[in-house]
C-alpha positions as CSV (number, residue, x, y, z in Angstrom):
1,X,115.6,170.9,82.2
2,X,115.8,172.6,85.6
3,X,115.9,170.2,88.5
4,X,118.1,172.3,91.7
5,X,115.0,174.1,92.9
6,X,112.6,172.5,95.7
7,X,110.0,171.0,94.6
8,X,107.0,172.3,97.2
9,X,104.5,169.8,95.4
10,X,106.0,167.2,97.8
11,X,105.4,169.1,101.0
12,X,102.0,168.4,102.8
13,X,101.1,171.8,104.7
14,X,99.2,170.3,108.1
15,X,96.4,172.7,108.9
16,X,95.2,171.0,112.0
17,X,96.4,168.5,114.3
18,X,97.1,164.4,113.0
19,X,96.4,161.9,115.7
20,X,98.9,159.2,114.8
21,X,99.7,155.8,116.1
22,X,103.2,155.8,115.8
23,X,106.5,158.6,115.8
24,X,109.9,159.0,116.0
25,X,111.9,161.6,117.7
26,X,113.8,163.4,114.8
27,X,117.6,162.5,113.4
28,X,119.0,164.1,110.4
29,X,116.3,167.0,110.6
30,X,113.2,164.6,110.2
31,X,110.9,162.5,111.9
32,X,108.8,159.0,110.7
33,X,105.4,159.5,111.9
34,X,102.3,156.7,111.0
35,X,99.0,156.5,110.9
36,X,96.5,154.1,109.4
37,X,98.3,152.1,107.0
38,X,100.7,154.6,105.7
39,X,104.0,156.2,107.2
40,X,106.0,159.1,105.9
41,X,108.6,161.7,107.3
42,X,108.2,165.1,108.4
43,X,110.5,168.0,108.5
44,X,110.4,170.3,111.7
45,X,107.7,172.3,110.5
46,X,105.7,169.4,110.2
47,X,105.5,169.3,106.5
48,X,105.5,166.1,105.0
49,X,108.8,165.4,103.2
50,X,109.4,162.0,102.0
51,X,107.7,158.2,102.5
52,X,110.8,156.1,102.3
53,X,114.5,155.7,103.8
54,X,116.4,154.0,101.0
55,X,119.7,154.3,102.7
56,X,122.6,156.3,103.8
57,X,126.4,156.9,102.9
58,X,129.1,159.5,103.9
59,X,130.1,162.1,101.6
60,X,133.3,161.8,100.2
61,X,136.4,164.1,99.0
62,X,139.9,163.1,96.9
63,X,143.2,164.1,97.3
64,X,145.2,165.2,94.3
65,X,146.3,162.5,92.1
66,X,150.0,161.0,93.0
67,X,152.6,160.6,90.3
68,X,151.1,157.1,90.1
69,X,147.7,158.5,89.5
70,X,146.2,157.2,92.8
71,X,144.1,159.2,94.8
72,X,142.7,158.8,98.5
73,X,139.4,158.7,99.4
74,X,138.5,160.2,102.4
75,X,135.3,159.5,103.7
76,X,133.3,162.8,106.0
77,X,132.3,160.6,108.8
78,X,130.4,163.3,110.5
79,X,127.9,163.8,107.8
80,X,124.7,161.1,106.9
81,X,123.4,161.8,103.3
82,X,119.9,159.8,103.5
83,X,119.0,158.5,100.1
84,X,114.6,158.6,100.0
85,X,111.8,157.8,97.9
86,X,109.2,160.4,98.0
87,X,106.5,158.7,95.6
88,X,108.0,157.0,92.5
89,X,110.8,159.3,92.7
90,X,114.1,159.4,94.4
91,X,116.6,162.1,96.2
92,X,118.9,162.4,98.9
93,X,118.5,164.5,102.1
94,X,121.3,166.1,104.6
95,X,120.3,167.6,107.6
96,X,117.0,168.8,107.2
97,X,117.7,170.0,103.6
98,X,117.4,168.2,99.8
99,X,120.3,167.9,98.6
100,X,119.2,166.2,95.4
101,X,115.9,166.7,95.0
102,X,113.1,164.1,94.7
103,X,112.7,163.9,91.0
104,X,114.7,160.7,90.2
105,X,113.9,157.5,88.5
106,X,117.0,155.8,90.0
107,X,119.9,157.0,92.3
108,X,123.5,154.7,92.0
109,X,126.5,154.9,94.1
110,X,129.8,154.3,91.7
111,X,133.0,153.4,92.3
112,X,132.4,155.1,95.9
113,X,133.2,159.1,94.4
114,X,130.1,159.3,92.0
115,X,126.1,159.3,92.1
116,X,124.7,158.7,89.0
117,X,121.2,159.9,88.2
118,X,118.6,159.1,85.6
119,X,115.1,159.8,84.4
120,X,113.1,160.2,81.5
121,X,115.7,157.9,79.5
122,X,118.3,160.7,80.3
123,X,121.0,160.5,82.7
124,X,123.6,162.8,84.8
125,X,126.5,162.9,87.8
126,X,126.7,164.2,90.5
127,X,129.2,164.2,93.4
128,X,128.4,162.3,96.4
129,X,127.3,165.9,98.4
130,X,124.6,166.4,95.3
131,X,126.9,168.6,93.0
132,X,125.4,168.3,89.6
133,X,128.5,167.4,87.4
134,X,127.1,167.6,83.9
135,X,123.8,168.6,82.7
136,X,120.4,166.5,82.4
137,X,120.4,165.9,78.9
138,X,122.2,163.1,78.0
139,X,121.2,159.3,76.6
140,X,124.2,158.4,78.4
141,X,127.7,159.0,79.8
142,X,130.5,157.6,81.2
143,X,133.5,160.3,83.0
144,X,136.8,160.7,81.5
145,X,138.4,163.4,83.8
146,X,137.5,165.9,86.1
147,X,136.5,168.6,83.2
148,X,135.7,166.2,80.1
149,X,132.4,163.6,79.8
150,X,132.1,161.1,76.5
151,X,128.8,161.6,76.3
152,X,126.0,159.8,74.3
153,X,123.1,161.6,72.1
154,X,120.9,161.0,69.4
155,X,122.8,157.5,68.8
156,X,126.4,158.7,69.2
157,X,129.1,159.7,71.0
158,X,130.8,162.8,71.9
159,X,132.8,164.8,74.2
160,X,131.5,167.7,76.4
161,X,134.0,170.0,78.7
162,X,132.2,171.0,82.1
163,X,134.5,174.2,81.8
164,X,133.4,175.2,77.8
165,X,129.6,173.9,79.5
166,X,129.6,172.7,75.1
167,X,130.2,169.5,73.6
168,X,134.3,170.2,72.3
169,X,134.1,167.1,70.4
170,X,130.6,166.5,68.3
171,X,128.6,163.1,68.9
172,X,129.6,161.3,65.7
173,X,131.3,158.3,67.2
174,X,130.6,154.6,68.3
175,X,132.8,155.0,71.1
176,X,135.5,155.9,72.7
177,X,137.6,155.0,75.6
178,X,140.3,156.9,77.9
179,X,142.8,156.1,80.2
180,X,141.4,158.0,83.7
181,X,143.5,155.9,85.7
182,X,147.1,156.6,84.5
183,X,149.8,158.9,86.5
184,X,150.0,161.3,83.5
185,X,146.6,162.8,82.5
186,X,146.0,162.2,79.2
187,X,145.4,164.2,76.0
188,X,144.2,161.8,73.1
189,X,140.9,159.6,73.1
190,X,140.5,156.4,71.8
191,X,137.4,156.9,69.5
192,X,135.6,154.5,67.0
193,X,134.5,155.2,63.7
194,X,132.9,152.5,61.3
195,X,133.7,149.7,63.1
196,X,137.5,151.1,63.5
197,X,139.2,152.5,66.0
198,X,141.8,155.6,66.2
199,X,143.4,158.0,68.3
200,X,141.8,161.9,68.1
201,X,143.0,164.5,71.0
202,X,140.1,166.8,72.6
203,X,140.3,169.3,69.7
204,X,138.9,166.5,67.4
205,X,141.6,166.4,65.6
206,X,143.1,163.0,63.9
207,X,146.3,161.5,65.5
208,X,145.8,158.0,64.0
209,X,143.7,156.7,62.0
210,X,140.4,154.6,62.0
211,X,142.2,151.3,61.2
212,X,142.8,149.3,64.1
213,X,140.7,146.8,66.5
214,X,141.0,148.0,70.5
215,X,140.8,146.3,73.4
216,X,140.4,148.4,76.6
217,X,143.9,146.5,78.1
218,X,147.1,147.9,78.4
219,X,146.3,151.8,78.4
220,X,148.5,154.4,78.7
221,X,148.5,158.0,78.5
222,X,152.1,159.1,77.0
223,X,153.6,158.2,73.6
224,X,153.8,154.4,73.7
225,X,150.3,153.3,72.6
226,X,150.1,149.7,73.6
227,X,146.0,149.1,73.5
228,X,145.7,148.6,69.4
229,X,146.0,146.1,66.8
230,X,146.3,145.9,63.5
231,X,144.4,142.7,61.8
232,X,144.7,141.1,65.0
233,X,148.2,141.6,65.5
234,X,149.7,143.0,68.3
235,X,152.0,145.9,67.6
236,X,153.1,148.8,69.7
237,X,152.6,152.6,68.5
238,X,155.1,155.3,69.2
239,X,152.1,158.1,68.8
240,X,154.5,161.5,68.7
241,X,156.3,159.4,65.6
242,X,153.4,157.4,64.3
243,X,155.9,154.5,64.1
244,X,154.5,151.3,64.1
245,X,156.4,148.4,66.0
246,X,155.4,145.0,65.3
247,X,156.3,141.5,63.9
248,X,158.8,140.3,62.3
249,X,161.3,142.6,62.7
250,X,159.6,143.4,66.8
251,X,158.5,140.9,69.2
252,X,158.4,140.2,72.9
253,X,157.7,144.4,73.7
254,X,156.8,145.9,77.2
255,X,156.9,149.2,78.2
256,X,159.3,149.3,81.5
257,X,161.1,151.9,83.6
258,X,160.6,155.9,82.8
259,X,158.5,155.2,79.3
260,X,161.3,152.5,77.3
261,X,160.0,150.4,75.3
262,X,161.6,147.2,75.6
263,X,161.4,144.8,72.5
264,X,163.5,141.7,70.9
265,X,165.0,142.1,68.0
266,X,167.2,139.0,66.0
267,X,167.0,137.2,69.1
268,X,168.3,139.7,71.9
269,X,166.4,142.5,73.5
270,X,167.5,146.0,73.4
271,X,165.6,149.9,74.9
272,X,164.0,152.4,72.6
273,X,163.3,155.7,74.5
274,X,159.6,157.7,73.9
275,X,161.5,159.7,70.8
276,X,162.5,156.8,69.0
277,X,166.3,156.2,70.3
278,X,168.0,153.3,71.0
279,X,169.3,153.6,74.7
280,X,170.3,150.1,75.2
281,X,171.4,147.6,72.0
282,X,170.1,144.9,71.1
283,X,172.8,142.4,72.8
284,X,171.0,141.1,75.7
285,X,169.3,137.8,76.6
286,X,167.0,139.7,79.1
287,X,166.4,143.3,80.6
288,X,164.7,143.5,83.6
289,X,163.0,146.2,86.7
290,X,163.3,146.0,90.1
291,X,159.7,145.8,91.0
292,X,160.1,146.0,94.8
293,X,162.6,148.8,94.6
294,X,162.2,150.7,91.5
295,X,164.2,153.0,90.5
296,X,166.2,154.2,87.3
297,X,168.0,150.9,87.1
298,X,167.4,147.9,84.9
299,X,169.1,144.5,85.5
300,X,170.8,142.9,82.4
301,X,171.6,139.3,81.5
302,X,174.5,138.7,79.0
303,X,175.7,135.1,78.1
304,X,174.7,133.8,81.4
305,X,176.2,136.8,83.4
306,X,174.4,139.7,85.3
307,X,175.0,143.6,85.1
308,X,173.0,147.0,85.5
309,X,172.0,149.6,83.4
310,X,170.6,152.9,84.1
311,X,167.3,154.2,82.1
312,X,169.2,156.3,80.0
313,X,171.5,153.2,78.6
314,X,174.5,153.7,80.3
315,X,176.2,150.5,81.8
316,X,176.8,150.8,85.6
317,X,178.3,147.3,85.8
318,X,179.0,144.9,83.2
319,X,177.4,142.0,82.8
320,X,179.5,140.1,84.7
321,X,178.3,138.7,87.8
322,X,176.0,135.4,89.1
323,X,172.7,135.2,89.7
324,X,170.6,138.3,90.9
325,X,171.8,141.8,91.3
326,X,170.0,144.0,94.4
327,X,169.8,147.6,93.3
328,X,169.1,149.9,96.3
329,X,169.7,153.6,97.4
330,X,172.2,153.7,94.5
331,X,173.5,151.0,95.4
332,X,174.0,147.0,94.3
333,X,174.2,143.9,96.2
334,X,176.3,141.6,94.0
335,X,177.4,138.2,94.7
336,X,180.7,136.9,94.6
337,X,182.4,133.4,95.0
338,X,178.9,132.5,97.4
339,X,179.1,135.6,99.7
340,X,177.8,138.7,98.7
341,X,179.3,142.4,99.1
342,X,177.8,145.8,98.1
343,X,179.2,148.0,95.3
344,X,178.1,152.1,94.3
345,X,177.5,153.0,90.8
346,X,181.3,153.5,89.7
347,X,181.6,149.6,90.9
348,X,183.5,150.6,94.2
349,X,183.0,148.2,96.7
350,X,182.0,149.6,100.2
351,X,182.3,147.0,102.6
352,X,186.1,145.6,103.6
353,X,184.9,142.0,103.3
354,X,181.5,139.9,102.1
355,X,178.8,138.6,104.0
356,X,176.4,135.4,104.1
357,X,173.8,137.7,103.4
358,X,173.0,141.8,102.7
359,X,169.3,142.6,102.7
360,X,168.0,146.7,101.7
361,X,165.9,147.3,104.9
362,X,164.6,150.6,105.7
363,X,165.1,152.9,109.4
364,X,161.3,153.4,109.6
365,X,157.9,151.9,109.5
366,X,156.7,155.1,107.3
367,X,158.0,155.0,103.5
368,X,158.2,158.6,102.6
369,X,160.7,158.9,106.8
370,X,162.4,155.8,106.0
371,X,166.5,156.4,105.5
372,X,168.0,153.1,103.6
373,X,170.3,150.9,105.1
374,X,171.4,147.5,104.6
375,X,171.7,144.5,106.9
376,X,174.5,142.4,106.9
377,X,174.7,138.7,108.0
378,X,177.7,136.4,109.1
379,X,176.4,133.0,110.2
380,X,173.4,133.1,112.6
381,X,174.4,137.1,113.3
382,X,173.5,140.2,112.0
383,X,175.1,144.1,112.0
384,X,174.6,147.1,109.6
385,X,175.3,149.1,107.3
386,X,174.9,152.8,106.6
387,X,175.8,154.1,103.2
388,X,175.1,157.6,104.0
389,X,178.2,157.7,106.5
390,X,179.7,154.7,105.2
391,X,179.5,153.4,109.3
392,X,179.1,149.7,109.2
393,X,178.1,148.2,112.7
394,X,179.7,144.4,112.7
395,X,177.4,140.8,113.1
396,X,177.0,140.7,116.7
397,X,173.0,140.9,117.2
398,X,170.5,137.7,116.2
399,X,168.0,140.5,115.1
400,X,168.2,144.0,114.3
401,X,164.7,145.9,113.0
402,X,163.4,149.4,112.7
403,X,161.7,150.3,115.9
404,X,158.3,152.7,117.3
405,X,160.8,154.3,119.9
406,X,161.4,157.8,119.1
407,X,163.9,160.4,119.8
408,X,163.8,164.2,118.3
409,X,166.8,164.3,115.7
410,X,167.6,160.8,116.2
411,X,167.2,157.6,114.1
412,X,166.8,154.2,115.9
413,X,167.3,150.8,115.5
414,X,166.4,148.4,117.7
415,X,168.7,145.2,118.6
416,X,168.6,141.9,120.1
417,X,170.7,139.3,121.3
418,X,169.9,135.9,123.6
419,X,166.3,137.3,124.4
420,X,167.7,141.0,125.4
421,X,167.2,144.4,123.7
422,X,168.7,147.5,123.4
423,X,169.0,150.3,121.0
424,X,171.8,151.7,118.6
425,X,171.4,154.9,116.4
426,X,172.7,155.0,112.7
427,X,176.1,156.4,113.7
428,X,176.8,152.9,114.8
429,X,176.7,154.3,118.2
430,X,174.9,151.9,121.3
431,X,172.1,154.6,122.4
432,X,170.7,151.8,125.3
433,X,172.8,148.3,126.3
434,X,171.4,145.2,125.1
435,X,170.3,144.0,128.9
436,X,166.5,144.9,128.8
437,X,163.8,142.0,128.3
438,X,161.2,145.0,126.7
439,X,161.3,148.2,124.8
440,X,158.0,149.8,124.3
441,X,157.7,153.5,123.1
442,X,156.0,155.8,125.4
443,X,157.3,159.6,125.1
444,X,159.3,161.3,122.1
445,X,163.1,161.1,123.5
446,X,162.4,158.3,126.4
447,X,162.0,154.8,126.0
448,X,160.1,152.2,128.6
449,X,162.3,149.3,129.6
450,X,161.6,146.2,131.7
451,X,163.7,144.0,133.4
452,X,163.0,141.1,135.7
453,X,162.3,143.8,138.7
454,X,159.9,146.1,137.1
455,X,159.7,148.6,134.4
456,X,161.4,152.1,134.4
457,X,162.3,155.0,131.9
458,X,165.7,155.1,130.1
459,X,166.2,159.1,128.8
460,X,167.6,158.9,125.2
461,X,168.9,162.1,124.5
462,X,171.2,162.1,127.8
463,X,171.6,158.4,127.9
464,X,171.1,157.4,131.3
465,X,168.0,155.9,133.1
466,X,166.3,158.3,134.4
467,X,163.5,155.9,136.6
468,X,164.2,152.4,138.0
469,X,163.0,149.4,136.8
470,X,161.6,149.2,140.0
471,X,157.8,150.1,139.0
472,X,155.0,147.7,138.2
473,X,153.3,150.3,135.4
474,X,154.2,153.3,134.0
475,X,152.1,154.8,131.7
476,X,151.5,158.5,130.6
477,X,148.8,160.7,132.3
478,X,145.6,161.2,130.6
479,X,145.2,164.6,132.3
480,X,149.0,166.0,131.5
481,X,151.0,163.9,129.0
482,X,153.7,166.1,130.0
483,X,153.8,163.3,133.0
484,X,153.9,159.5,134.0
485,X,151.6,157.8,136.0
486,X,153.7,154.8,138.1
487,X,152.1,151.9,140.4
488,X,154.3,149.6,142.3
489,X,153.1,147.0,144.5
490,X,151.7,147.3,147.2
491,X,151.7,151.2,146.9
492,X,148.4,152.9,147.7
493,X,148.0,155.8,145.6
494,X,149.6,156.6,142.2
495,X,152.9,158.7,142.3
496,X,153.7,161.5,139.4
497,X,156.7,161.9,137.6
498,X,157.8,164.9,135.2
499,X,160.3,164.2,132.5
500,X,163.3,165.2,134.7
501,X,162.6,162.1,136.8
502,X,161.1,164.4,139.9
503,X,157.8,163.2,142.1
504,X,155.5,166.4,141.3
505,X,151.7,166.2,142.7
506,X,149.0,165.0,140.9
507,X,147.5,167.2,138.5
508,X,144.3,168.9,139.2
509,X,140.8,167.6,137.5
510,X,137.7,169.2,137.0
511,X,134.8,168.6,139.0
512,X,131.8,167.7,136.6
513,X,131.3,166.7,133.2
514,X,133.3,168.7,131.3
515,X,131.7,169.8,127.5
516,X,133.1,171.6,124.7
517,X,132.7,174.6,125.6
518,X,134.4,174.2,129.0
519,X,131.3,174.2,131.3
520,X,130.8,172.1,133.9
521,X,127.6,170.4,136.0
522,X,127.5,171.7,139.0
523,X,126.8,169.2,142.4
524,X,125.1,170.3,145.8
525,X,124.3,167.9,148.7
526,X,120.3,168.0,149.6
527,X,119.8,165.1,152.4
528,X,121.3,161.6,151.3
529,X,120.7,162.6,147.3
530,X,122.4,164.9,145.2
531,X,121.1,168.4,143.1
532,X,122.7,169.0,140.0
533,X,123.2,172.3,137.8
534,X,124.7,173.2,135.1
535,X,127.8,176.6,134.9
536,X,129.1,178.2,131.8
537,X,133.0,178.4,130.9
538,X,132.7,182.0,132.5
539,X,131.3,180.8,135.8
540,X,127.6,181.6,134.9
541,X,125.2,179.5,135.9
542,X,122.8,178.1,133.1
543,X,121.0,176.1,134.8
544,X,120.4,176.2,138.6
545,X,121.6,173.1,140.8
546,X,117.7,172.0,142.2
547,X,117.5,169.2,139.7
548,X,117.8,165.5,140.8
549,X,119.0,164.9,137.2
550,X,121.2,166.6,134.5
551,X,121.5,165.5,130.8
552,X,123.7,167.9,128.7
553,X,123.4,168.1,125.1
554,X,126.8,167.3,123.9
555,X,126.0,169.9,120.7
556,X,124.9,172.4,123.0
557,X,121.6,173.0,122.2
558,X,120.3,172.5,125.5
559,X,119.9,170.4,128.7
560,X,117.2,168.0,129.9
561,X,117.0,168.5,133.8
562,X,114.3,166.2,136.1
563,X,112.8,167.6,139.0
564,X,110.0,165.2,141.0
565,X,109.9,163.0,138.3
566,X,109.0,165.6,135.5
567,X,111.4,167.3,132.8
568,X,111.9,170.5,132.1
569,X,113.6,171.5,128.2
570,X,116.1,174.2,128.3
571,X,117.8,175.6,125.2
572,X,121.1,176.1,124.9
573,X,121.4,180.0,126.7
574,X,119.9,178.1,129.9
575,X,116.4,179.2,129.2
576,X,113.5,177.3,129.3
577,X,111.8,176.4,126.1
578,X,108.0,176.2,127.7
579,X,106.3,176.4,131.0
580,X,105.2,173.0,130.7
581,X,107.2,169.9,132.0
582,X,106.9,166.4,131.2
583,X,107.1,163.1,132.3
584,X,109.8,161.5,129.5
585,X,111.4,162.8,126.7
586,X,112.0,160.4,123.6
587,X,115.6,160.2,122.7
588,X,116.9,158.6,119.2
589,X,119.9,157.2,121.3
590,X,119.4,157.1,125.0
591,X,122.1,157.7,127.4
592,X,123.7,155.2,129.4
593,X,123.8,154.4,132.8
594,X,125.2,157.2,135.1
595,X,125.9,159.4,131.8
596,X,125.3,163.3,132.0
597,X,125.3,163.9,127.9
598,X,122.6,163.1,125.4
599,X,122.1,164.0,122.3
600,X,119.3,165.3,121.2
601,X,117.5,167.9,118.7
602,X,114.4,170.2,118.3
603,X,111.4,169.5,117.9
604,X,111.5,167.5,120.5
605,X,109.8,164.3,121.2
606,X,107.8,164.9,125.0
607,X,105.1,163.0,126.4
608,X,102.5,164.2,128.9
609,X,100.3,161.1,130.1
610,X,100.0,159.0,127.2
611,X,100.2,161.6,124.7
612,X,103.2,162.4,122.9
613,X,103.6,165.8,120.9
614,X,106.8,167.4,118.9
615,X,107.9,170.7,121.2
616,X,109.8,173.3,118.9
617,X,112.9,175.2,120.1
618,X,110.2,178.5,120.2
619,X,108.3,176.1,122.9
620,X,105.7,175.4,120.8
621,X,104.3,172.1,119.4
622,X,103.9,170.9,115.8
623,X,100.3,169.7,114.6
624,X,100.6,165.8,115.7
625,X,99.5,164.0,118.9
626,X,101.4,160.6,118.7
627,X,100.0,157.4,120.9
628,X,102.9,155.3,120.6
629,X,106.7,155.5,119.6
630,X,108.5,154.1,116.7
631,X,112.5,153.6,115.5
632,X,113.4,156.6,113.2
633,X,113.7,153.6,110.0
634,X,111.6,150.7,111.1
635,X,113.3,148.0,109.3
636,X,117.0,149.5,109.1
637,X,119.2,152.4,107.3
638,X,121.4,150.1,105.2
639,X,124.4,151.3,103.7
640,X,124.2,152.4,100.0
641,X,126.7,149.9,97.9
642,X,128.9,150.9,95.4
């Protein structure tokens, strides 16, 4: 069945002019008008469109997925997709235009990415800008990847690929299930058969048999197949081998790290890798990851004593240390006779002596910037250290944290002692003295410091303070961020600083409202009032300054401009759109006190005595004559749900 074309059966031509009771000015390229009993919305020829506002929702786009198989969402903000009834039917609309037509029995947002569409007892997807993503045909479906649909006909189950636009797999299951959601994209199916369930890949072919019960719970997408049982027990699959691991011989099994399954065996727990090889024995009371810092290590418990293995089964240190073992930044924080001390993979230690305390902390607030370092504490003090360049800064500071201060090329810490701060880089080097009672961030390679007398500006890269803490405020300009703004008190007028610490004047601003495009209103004196105008970016004037009042389209599609208490509509070339003025013009949003921009859209809402009528950018009027104004959606736009 055909559905993308526009249906003109739901368009009512007007052949003469509608007296109505109530309209809207337009929004999203349509207006509500009412008369009688009945309401419905026009498009800006006048055609009837739709009756009902459902709701609204922004469009939406994914980024690729990440190794964990997450994706963003990113919402387009500056696009309203309306959601209507027109009839018994429903579509969605998008600046003037259909976007899924009205021929719907039901419209549903899922899982924010996906519209899902039904009628007639058939359903479909589509994206959330109207995208059809599968054809209209279907009993039901549910979305396994971005090509491939388990689709439902005639009873059954199948498969169909967007790309083959066929089913790949024919509709002779009970069901099947997929795991969309893992890191690695999968290439088997869970499918059921008789009551069973197996594993098939998208050719249809077999990769385990119909014999086991599934539960959709731990899914995976590699070789370890976790989401089975056989008889009711749990057992674990090694799909490439079709090797079956379960009880007695196999208990206690997770799948940790890179793909290892780990499993007990005679009491102890040992590693098997995705091709069946033992990595790790079977010797240990426990094998476990470092969830807040993973990595390719695994801590071990032997008889009571701690090591760490790598993934690959290799034994960095032998289980031979108490309680916990830290692994960060290859490296392991590893406690000895109650102090701790850090060693690197070959078991070296790096420090010259232990500490009360050695914590992994990280040089910036962003993950993927972030350089590792670890803090060290001795008694109610703490220092650093810096395993890239083996520096290690002694206890001396009661804090040390990663701070928003910024230099180009340079790493920051930022310190504190007895209610002072300073700054040190990651060479170990001091950068600012601890003296300062604030540090706030406020250009790339300067920070703001305050002391008791005021705040000033301490240049990092050349290390020397480049304004006094002598100022009340400093704060950078919003016309050139290229310089300060300072106050001090009782000084009249703002002075100007560049970065080299020199008074330069204040920089020049525009006269006017500045738009877009770079044009400006223009102002003229008449008596005690003001006449305002409006010239281009080029110096061309648009609209000539005689008019007691200016609104701008911030779109530039044209300016509103009042002249003894009547408007005259321009377009957006400065032109006006009809000989006629009027005495208001309806606005969706109006402006606010002493603003010069609106925002508006043709046809526009004008009324002339107490008639109101729709004037069209080619200055003339669609066929209504409205008595009284009404909101765009008189009881709300709600936001569609997920």
């Amino acid at each position: 069945m055909h559905i993308r074309h526009l249906l003109t059966g739901c368009f009512l031509l007007l052949s003469q002019t509608v007296v109505a009771q109530e309209g809207s000015p337009f929004k999203y390229g349509f207006a509500y008008v009412y008369t009688g009993d009945k309401g419905w919305y026009i498009d800006t020829t006048g055609k009837k469109v739709f009756d009902v506002i459902i709701g609204s929702y922004h469009p939406v786009s994914t980024t690729p997925a990440d190794g964990s198989g997450h994706s963003r969402i990113i919402p387009d903000e500056k696009q309203d997709m309306i959601m209507v009834r027109s009839g018994n039917k429903k579509g969605i609309v998008n600046n003037g235009k259909w976007v899924v037509p009205a021929v719907y029995d039901s419209i549903e947002m899922k899982w924010r990415t996906t519209l899902v569409l039904r009628s007639d007892g058939k359903m479909t997807y589509a994206d959330t800008y109207g995208k059809l993503l599968l054809p209209m045909e279907f009993e039901d479906a549910g979305i396994l990847d971005d090509d491939h649909f388990d689709v439902k006909t005639g009873g059954k189950w199948g498969v169909y690929s967007t790309p083959a636009k066929k089913l790949i797999i024919p509709a002779i299951y009970e069901g099947f299930d997929y795991c969309g959601g893992c890191g690695l994209k999968g290439d088997y199916l869970f499918a059921q058969k008789d009551g069973k369930w197996g594993i098939i890949d998208f050719n249809n072919n077999v990769l385990l048999p119909f014999e086991y019960e599934h539960e959709h719970s731990f899914m995976r997408s590699d070789n370890w197949i976790r989401a089975l049982k056989k008889n009711g027990q749990e057992l674990v699959i090694n799909l490439a081998l079709k090797k079956e691991y379960l009880a007695p011989e196999f208990s206690d099994m997770s799948i940790i790290g890179n793909g290892l399954l780990k499993a007990r065996k005679n009491g102890y727990y040992g590693l098997i890798d995705e091709d069946g090889k033992i990595v790790a024995d079977f010797r240990y009371d426990d094998i476990r990851e470092n969830e807040s810092n993973p990595g390719p290590y695994f801590e071990v418990t032997e008889k009571g004593k701690t090591g760490i293995l790598r993934e690959d089964g290799k034994v960095i240190l032998p289980a031979a240390y108490e309680g916990d073992i830290t692994a960060y930044a290859d490296c392991f924080i590893v406690q000895v006779d109650g102090n701790y001390t850090l060693l690197d993979t070959t078991g070296k230690q790096l420090l010259n002596k232990a500490y009360s305390e050695i914590t992994p902390m990280g040089t910036a607030f962003e993950r993927s910037a972030s350089l590792p370092l670890f803090k060290l504490k001795q008694k109610a003090l703490y220092g650093f250290y810096n395993p890239a360049n083996g520096k290690i800064v002694e206890p001396a500071f009661f804090e040390i944290e990663r701070t928003s201060v910024t230099s180009p090329a340079t790493d920051l810490l930022e310190v504190s002692y007895k209610e002072r701060n300073g700054l040190y880089n990651l060479a170990g080097e001091e950068v600012l003295p601890v003296i300062y009672q604030k540090l706030e961030d406020i250009t790339p390679g300067f920070v703001k410091v305050r002391e008791a007398g005021g705040t000033g500006i301490f240049d990092i890269s050349h290390r020397r303070m480049l304004l006094p803490a002598k100022f009340e405020s400093i704060y950078v300009a919003e016309a050139d961020s290229n310089l300060w703004v300072t106050t001090k008190p009782g000084q009249q007028n703002d002075i100007y600083y560049n970065h080299k610490g020199m008074v330069v004047p204040a920089p020049k601003e525009k006269r006017g409202v500045v738009k877009k495009s770079g044009g400006l209103i223009e102002k003229k004196t008449a008596g005690d009032g003001m006449l305002y105008g409006y010239t281009d970016n080029n110096g061309k004037v648009m609209v000539p300054a005689v008019y007691e009042r200016l609104l701008v389209d911030k779109n530039g599609r044209g300016f509103l401009a009042q002249k003894n208490s009547r408007f005259t509509v321009f377009n957006g070339a400065g032109q006006a759109v009809s000989k006629q003025t009027f005495e208001d013009v309806m606005l969706d949003v109006m402006p606010t006190y002493g603003s010069s921009t609106v925002e508006f859209t043709f046809p526009l809402l004008c009324r002339d005595g107490d008639i109101y009528r729709y004037l069209t950018i080619d200055g003339q009027f669609l066929p209504f004559e409205i008595r009284d104004i009404t909101a765009f959606s008189p009881f709300g736009i709600y936001a569609i749900p997920e």
